[in-house]
Kinemage of the C-alpha trace (Angstrom):
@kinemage 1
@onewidth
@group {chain A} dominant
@subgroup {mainchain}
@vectorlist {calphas} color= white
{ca unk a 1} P 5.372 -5.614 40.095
{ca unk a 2} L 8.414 -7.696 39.629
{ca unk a 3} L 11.299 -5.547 40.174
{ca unk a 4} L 13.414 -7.137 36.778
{ca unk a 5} L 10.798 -5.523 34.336
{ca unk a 6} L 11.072 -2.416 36.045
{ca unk a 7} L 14.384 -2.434 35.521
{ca unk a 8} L 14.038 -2.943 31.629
{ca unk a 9} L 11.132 -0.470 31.541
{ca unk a 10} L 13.843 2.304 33.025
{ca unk a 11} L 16.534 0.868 31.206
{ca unk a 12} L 14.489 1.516 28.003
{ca unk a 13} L 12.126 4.293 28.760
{ca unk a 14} L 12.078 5.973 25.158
{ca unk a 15} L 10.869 2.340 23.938
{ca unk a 16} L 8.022 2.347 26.688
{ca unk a 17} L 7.557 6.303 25.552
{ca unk a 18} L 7.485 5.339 21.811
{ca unk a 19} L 5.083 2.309 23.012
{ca unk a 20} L 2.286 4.234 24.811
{ca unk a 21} L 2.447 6.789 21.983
{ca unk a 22} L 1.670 3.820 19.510
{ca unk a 23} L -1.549 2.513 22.359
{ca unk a 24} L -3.556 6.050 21.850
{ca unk a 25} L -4.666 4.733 18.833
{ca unk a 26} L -5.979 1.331 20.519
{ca unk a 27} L -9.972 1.583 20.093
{ca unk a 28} L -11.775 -1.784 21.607
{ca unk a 29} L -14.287 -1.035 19.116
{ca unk a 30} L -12.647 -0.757 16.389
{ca unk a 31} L -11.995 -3.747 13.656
{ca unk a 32} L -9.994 -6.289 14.631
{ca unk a 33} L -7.480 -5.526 12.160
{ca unk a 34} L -7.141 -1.832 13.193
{ca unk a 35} L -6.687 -3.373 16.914
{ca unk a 36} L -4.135 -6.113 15.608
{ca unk a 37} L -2.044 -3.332 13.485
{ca unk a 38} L -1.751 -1.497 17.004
{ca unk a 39} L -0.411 -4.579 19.172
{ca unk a 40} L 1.781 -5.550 15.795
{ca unk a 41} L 3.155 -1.759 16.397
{ca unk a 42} L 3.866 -2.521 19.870
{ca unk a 43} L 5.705 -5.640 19.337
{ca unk a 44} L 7.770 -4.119 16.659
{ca unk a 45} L 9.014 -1.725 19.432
{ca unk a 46} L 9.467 -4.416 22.026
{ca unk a 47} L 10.998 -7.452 20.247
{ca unk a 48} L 14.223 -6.061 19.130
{ca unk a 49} L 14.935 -4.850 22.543
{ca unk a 50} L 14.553 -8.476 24.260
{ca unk a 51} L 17.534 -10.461 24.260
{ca unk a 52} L 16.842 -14.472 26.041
{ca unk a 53} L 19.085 -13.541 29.095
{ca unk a 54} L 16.543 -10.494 29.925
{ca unk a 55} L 13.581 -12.502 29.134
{ca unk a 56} L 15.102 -15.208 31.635
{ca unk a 57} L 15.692 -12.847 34.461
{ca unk a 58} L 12.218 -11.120 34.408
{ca unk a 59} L 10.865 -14.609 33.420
{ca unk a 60} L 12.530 -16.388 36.977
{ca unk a 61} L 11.984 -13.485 38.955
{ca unk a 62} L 7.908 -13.415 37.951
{ca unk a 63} L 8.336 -17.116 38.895
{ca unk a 64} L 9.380 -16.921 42.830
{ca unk a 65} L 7.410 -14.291 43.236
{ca unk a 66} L 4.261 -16.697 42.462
{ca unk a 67} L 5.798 -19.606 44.311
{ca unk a 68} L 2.847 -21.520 45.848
């Protein structure tokens, strides 16, 4: 796993807490609003926290990793 987002993930652990709290109510059978109401949940956790320059450093790093 690239090493940036495990950085974040540490950096903001009680998001990631609050976050897999929020996924126990995921149900792949459920309606597809139910299931959209749960990712919608999850963003609302995530978004805030993401400023461009972290997105750009996990987004580069993800990059060379893949380099062909």
């Amino acid at each position: 796993m690239n090493l940036q987002v495990i950085r974040w993930l540490v950096k903001h652990r009680q998001t990631l807490t609050n976050c897999m709290e929020i996924i126990k109510d995921f149900d792949p059978n459920s309606p597809l609003i139910d299931r959209w109401n749960v990712v919608d949940k999850v963003a609302r956790e995530i978004i805030p926290l993401l400023s461009s320059d972290d997105v750009a450093e996990m987004g580069v790093g993800f990059l060379e990793d893949y380099d062909e």
